[in-house]
Steps between C-alpha positions, in 0.01 A plus 500: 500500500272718754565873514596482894782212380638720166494773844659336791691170344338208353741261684429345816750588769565307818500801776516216735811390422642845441415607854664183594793582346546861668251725281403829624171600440421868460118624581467845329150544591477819809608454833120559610418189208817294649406543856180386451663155398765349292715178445677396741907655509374744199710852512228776439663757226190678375507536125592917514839428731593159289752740293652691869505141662692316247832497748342332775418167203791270509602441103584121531121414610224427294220702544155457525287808440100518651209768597148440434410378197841487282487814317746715730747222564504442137628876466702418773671155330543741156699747748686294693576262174642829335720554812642155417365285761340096475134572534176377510133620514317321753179673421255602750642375891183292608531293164914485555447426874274168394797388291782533743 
């Protein structure tokens, strides 16, 4: 198994269908990094104000974390994980955007 899958997950997950199903996906890039573009219905949270913001994520959604390149909304899935939500890292939002 790769590095990147023993990182992020080594099993393939259908965003697709999760977004069908009501997922909310979570960019936690900067506002200045979301504004410049991002997937389409994506809530920007940037990583630092994940923790403040956590009120304003409805509990009985799955979540779909992205930024860049995976590494800050895989800090973001371990937080919001811990605060006992369903959620998945979606790695960086061009790649996630392709599979939705």
């Amino acid at each position: 198994m790769s590095i990147l899958k023993k990182l992020f997950g080594g099993t393939s997950i259908d965003f697709a269908t999760l977004v069908k199903q009501g997922a909310m996906i979570i960019d936690v890039r900067s506002a200045a990094e979301f504004k410049g573009g991002h997937v389409k219905g994506a809530v920007n949270f940037p990583l630092p104000t994940l923790q403040a913001n956590l009120s304003k994520i409805p509990k009985n959604k799955t979540i779909i974390t992205c930024c860049a390149s995976g590494m800050r909304s895989g800090s973001a899935k371990s937080l919001l994980k811990a605060a006992g939500y369903d959620v998945h890292n979606g790695g960086g939002w061009m790649s996630l955007k392709s599979k939705i």
